[in-house]
PDB file with SEQRES, HELIX, SHEET and CRYST1 records, atoms N, CA, C and O in Angstrom:
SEQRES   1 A   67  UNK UNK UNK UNK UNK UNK UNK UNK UNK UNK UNK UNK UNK          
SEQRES   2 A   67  UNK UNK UNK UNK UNK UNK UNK UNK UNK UNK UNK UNK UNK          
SEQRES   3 A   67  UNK UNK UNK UNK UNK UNK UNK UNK UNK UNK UNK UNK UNK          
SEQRES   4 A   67  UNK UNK UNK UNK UNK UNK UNK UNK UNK UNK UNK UNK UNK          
SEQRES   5 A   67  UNK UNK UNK UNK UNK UNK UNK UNK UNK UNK UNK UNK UNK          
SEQRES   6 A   67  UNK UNK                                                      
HELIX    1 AA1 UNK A    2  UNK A    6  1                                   5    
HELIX    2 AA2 UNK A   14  UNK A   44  1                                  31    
HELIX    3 AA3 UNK A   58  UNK A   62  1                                   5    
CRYST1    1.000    1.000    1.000  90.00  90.00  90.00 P 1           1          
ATOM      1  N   UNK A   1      -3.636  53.905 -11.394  1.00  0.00           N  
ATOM      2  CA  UNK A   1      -3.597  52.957 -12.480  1.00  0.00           C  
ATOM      3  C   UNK A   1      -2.240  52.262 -12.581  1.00  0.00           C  
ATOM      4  O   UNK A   1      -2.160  51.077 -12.906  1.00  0.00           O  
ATOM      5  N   UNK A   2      -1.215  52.987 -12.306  1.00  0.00           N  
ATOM      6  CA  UNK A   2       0.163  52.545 -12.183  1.00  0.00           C  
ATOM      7  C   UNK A   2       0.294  51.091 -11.326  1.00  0.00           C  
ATOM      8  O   UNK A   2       0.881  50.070 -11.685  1.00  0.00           O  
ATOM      9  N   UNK A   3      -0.397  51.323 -10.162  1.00  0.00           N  
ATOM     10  CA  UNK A   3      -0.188  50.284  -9.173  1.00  0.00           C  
ATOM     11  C   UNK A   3      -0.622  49.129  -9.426  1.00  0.00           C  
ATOM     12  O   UNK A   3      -0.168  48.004  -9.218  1.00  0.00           O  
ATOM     13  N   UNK A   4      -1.861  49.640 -10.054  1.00  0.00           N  
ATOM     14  CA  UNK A   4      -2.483  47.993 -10.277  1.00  0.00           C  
ATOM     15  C   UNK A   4      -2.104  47.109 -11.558  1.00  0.00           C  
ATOM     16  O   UNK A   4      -2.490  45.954 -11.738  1.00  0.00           O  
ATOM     17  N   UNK A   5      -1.474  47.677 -12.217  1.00  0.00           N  
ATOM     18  CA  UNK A   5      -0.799  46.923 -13.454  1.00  0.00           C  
ATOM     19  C   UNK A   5       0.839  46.355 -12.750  1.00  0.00           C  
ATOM     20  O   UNK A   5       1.471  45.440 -13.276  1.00  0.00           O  
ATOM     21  N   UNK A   6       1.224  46.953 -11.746  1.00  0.00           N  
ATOM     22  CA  UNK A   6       2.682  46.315 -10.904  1.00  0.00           C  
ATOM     23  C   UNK A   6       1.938  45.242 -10.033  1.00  0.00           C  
ATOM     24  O   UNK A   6       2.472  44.134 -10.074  1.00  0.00           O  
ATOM     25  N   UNK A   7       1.127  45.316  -9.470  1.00  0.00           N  
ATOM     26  CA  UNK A   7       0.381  44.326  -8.775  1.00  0.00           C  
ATOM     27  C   UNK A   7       0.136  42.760  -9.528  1.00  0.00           C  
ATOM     28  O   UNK A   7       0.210  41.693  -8.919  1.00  0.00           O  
ATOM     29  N   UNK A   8      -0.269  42.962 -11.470  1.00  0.00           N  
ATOM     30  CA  UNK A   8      -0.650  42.199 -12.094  1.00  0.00           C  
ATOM     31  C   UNK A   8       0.272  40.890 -12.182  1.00  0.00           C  
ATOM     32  O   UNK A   8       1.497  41.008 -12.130  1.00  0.00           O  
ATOM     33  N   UNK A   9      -0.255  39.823 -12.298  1.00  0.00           N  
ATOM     34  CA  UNK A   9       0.849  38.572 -12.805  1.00  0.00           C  
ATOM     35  C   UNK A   9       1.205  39.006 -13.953  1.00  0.00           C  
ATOM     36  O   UNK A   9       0.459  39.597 -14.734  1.00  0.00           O  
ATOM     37  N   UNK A  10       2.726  38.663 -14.190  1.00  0.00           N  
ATOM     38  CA  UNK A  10       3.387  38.269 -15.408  1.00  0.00           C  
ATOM     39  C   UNK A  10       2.697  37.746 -16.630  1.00  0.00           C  
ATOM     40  O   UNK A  10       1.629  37.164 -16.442  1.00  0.00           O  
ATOM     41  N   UNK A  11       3.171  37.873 -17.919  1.00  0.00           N  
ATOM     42  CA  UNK A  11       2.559  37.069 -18.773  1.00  0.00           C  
ATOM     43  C   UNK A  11       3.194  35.662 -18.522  1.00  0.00           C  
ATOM     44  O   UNK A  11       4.255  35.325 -17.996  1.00  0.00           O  
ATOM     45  N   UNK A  12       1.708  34.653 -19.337  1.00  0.00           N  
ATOM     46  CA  UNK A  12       2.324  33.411 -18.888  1.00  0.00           C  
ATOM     47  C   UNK A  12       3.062  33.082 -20.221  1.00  0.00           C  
ATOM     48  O   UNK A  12       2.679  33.289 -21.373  1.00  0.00           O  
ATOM     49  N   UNK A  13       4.018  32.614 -19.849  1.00  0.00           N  
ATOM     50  CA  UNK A  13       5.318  32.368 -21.011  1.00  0.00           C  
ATOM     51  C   UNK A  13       4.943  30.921 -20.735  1.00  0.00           C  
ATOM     52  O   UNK A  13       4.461  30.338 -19.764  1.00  0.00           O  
ATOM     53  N   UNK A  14       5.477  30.434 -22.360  1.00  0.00           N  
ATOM     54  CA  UNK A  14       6.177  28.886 -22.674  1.00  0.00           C  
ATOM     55  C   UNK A  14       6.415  27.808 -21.111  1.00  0.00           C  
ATOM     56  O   UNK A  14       6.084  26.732 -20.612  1.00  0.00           O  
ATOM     57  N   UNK A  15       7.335  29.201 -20.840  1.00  0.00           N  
ATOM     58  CA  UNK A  15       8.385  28.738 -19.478  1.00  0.00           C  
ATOM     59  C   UNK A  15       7.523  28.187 -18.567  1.00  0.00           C  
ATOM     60  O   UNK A  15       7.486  27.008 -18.213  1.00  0.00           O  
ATOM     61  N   UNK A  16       6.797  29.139 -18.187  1.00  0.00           N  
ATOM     62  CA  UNK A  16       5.632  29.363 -17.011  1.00  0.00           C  
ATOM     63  C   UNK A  16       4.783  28.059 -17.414  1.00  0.00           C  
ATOM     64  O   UNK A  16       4.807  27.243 -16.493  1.00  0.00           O  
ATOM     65  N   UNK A  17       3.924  27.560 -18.699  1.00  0.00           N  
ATOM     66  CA  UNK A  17       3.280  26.845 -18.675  1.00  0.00           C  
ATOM     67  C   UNK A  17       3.682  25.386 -19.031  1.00  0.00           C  
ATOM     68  O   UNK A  17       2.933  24.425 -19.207  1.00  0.00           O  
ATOM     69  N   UNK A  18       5.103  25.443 -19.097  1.00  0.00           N  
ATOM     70  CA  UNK A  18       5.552  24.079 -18.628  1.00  0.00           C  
ATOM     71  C   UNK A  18       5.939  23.769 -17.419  1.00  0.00           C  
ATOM     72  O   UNK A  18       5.785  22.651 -16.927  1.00  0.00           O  
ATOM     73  N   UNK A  19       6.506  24.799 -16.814  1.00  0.00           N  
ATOM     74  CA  UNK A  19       6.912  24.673 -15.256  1.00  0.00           C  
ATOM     75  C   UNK A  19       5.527  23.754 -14.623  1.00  0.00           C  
ATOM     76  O   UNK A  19       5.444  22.677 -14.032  1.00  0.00           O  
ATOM     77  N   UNK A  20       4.357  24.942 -15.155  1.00  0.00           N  
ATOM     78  CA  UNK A  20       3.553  24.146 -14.309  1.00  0.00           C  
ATOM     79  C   UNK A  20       2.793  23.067 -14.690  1.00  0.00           C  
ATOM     80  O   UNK A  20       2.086  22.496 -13.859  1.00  0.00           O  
ATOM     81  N   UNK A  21       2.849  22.671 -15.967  1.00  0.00           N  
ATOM     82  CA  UNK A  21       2.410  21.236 -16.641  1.00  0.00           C  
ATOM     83  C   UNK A  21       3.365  20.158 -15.802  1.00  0.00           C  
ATOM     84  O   UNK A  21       2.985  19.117 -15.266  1.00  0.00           O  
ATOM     85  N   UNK A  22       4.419  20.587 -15.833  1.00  0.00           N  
ATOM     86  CA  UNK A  22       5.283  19.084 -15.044  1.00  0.00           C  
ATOM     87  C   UNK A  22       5.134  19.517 -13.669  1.00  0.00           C  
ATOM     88  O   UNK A  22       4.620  18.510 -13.183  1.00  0.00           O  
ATOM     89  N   UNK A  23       5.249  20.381 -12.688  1.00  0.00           N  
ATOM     90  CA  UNK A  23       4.358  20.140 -11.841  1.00  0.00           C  
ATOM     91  C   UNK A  23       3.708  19.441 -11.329  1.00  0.00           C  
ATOM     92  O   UNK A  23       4.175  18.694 -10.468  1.00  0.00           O  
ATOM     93  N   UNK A  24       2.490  19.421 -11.641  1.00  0.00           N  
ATOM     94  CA  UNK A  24       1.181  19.152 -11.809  1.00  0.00           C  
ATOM     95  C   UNK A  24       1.619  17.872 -12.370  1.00  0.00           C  
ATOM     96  O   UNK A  24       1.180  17.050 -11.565  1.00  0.00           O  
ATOM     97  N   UNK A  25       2.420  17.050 -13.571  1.00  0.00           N  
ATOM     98  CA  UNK A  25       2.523  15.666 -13.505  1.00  0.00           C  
ATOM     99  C   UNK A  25       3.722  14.897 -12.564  1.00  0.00           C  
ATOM    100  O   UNK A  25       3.903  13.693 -12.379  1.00  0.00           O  
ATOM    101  N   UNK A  26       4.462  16.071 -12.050  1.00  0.00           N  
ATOM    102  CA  UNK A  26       5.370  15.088 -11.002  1.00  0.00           C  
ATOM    103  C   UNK A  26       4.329  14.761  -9.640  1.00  0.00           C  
ATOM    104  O   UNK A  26       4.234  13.664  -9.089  1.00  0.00           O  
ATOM    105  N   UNK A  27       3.689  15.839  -9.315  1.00  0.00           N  
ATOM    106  CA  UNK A  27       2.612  15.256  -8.098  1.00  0.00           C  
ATOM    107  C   UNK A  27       1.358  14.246  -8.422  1.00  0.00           C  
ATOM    108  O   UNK A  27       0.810  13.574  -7.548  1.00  0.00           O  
ATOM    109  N   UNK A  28       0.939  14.237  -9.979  1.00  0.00           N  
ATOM    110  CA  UNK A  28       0.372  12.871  -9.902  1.00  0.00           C  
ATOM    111  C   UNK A  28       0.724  12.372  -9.735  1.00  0.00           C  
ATOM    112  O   UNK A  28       0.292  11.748  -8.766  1.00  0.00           O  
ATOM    113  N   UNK A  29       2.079  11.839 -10.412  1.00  0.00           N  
ATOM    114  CA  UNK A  29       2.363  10.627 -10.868  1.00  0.00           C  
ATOM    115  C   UNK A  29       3.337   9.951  -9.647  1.00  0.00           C  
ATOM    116  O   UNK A  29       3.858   8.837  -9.698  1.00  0.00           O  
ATOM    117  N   UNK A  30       3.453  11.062  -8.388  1.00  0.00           N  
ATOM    118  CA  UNK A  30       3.977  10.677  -7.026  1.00  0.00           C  
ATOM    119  C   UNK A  30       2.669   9.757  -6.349  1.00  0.00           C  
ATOM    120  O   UNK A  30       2.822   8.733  -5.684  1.00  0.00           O  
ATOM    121  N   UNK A  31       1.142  10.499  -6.754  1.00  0.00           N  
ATOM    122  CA  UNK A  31       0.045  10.130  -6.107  1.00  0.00           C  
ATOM    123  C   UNK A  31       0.536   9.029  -6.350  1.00  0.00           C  
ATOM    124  O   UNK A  31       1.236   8.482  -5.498  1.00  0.00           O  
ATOM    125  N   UNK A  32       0.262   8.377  -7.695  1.00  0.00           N  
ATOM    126  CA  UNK A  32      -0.281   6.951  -8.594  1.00  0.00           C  
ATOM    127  C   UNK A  32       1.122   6.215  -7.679  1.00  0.00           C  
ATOM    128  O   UNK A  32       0.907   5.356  -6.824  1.00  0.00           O  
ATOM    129  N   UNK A  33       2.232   6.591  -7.938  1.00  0.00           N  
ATOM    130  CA  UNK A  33       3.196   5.597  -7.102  1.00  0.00           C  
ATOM    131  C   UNK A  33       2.859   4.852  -5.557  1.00  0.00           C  
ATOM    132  O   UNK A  33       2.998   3.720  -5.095  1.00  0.00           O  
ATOM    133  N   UNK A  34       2.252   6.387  -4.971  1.00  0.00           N  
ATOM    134  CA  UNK A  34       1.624   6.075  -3.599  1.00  0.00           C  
ATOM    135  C   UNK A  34       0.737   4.998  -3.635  1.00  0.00           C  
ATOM    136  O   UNK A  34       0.783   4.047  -2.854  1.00  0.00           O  
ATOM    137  N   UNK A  35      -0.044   5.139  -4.509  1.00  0.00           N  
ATOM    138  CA  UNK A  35      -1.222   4.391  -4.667  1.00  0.00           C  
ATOM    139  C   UNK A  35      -1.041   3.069  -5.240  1.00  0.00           C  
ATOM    140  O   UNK A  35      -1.903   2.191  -5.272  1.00  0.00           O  
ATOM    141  N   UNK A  36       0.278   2.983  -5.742  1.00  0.00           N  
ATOM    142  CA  UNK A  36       0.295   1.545  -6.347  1.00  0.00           C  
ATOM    143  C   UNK A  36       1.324   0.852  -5.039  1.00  0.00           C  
ATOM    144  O   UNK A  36       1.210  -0.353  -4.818  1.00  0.00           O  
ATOM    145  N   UNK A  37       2.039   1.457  -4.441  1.00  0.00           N  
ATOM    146  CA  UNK A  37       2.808   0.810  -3.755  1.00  0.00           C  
ATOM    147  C   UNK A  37       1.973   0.346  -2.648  1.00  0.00           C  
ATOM    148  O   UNK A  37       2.140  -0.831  -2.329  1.00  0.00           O  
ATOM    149  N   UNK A  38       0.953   1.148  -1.880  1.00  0.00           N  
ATOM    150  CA  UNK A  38       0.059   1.016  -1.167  1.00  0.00           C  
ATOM    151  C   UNK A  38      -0.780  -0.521  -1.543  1.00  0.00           C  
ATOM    152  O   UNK A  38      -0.775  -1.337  -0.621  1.00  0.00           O  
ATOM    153  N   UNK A  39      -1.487  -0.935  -2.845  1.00  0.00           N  
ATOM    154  CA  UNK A  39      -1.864  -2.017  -3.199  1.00  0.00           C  
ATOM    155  C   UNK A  39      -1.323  -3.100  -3.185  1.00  0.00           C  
ATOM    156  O   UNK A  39      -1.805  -4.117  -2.686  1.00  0.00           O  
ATOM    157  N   UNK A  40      -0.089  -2.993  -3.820  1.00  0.00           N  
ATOM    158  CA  UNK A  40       1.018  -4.327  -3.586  1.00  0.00           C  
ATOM    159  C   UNK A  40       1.345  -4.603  -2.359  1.00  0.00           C  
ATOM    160  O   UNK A  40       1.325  -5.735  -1.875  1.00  0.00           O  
ATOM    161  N   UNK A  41       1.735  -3.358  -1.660  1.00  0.00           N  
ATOM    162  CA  UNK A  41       1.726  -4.261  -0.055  1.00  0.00           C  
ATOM    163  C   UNK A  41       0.333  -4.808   0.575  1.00  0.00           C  
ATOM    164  O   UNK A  41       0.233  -5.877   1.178  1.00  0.00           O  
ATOM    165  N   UNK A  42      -0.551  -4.045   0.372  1.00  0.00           N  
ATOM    166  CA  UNK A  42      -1.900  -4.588   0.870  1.00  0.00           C  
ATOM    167  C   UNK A  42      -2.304  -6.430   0.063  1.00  0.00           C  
ATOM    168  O   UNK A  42      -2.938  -7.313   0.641  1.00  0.00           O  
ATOM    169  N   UNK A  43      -1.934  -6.488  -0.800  1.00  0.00           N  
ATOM    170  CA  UNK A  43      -1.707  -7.570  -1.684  1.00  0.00           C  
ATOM    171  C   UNK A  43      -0.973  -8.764  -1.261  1.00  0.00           C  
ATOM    172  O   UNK A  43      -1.343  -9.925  -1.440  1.00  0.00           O  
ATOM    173  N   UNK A  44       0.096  -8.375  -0.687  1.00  0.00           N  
ATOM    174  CA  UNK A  44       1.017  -8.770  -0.146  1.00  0.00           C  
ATOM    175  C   UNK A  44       1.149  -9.575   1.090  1.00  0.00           C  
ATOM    176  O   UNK A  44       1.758 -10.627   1.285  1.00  0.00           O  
ATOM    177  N   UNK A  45       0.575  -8.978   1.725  1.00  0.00           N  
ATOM    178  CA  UNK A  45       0.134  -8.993   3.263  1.00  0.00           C  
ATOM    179  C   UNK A  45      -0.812 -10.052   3.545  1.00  0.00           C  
ATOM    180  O   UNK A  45      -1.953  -9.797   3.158  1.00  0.00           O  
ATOM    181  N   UNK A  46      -0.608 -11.460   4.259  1.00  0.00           N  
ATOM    182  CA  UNK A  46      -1.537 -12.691   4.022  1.00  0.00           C  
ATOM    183  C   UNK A  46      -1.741 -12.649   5.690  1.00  0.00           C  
ATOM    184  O   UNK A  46      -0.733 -12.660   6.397  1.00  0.00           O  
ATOM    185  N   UNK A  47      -2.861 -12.607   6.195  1.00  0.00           N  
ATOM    186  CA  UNK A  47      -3.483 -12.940   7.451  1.00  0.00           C  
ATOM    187  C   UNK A  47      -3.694 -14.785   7.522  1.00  0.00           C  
ATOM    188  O   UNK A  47      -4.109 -15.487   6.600  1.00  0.00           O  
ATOM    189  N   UNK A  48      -3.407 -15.095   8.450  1.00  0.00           N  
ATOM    190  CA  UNK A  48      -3.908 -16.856   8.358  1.00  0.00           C  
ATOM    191  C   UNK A  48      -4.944 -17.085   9.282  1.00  0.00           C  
ATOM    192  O   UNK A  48      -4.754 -16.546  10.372  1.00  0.00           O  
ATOM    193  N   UNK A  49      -5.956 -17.711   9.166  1.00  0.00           N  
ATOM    194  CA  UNK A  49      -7.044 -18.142   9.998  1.00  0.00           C  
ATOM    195  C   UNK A  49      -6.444 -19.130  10.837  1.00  0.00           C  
ATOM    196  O   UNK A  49      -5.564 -19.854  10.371  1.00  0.00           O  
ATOM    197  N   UNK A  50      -6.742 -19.219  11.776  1.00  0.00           N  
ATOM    198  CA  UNK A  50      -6.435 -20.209  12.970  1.00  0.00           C  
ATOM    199  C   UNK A  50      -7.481 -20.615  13.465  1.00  0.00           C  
ATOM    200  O   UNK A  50      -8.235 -19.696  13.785  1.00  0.00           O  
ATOM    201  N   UNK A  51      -8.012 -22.053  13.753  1.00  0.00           N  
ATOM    202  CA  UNK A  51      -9.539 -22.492  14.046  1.00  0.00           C  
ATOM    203  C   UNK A  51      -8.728 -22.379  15.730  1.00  0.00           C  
ATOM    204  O   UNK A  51      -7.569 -22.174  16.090  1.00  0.00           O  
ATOM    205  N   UNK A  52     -10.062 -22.641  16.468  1.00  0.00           N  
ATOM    206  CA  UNK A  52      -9.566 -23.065  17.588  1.00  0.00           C  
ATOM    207  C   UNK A  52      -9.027 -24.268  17.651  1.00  0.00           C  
ATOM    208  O   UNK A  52      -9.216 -25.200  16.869  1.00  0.00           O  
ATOM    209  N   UNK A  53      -7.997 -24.226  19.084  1.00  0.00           N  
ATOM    210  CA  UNK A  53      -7.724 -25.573  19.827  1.00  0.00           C  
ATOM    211  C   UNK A  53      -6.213 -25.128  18.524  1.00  0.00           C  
ATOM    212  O   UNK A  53      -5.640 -26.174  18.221  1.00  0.00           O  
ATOM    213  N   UNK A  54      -5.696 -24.098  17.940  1.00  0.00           N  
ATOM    214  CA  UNK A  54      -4.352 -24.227  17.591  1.00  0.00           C  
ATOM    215  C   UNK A  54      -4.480 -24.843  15.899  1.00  0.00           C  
ATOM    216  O   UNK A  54      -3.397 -24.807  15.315  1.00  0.00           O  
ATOM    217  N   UNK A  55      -5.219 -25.188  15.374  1.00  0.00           N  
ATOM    218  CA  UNK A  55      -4.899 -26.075  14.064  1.00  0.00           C  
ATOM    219  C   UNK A  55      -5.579 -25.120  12.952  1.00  0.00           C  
ATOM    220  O   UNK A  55      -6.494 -24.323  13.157  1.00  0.00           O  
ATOM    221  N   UNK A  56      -4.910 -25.385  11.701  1.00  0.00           N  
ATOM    222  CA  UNK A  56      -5.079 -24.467  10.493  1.00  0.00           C  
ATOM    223  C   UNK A  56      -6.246 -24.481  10.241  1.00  0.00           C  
ATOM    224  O   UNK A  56      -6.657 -25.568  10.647  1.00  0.00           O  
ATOM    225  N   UNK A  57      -7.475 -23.630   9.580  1.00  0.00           N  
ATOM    226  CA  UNK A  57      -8.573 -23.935   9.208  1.00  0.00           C  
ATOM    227  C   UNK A  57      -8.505 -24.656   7.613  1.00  0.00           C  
ATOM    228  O   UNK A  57      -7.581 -24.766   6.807  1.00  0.00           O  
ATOM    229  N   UNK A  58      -9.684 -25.003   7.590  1.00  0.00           N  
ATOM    230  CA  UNK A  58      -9.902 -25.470   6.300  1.00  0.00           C  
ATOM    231  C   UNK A  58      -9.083 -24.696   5.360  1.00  0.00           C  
ATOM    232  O   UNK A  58      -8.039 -25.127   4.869  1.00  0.00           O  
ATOM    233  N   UNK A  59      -9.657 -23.384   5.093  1.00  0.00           N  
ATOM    234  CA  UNK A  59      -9.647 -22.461   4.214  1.00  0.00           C  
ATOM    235  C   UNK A  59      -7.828 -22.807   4.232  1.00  0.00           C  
ATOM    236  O   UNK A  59      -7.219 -23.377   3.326  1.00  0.00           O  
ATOM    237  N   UNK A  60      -7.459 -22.480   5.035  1.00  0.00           N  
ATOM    238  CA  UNK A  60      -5.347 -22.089   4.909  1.00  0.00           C  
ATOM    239  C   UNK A  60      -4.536 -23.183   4.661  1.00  0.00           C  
ATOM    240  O   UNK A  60      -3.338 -23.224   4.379  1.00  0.00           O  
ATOM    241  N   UNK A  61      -5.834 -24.581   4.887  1.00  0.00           N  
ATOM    242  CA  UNK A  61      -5.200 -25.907   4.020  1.00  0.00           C  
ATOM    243  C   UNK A  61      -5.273 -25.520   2.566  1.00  0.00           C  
ATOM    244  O   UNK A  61      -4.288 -25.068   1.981  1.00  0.00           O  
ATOM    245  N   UNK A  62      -6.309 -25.677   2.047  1.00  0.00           N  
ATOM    246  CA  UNK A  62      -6.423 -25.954   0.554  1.00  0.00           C  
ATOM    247  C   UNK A  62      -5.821 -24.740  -0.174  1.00  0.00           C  
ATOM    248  O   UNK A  62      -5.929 -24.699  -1.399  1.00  0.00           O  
ATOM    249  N   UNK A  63      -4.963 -23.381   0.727  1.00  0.00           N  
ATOM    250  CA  UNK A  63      -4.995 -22.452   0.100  1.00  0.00           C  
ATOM    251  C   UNK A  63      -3.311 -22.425   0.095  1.00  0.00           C  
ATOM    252  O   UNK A  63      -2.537 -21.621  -0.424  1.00  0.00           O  
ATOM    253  N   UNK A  64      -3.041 -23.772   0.973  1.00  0.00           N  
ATOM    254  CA  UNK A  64      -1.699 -24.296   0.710  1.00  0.00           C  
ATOM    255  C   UNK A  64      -0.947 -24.313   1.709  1.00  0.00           C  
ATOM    256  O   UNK A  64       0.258 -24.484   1.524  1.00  0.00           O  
ATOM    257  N   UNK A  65      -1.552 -24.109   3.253  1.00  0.00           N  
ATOM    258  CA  UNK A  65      -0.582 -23.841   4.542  1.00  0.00           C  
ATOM    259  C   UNK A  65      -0.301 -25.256   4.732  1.00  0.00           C  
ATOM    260  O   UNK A  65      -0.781 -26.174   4.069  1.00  0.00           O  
ATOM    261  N   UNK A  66       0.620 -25.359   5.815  1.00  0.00           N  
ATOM    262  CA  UNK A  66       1.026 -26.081   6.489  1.00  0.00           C  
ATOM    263  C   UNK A  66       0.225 -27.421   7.421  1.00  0.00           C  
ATOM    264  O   UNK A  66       0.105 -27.118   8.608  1.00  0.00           O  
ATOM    265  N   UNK A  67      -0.200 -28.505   7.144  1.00  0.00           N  
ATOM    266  CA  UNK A  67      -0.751 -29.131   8.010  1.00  0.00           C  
ATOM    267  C   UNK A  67      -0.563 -28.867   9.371  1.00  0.00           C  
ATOM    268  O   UNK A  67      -1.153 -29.539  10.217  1.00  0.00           O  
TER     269      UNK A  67                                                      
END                                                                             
């Protein structure tokens, strides 16, 4: 009986259940950064259509490219 009460976790203290409340919100809130920085560059990031024969398509005129 001795052993298995040395075996047992600690009580969870104050300590203990804030440690792991912020935790648990520093790795979200690393996710959500991931995840927002991830969007803005994807956002960011403009592909241009090129028709053949070299000249802008329609679409990358009116969307403001370069004649």
């Amino acid at each position: 009986m001795r052993t298995a009460r040395r075996l047992a976790l600690p009580a969870r203290t104050v300590r203990v259940r804030f440690t792991a409340l912020y935790g648990v919100l520093f790795l979200l809130s690393g996710a959500a950064l991931l995840v927002i920085t991830n969007l803005v560059s994807l956002g960011s990031t403009r592909i241009s259509e090129v028709a053949p024969g070299g000249r802008p398509s329609r679409q990358e005129l009116d969307a403001g490219g370069r004649p």
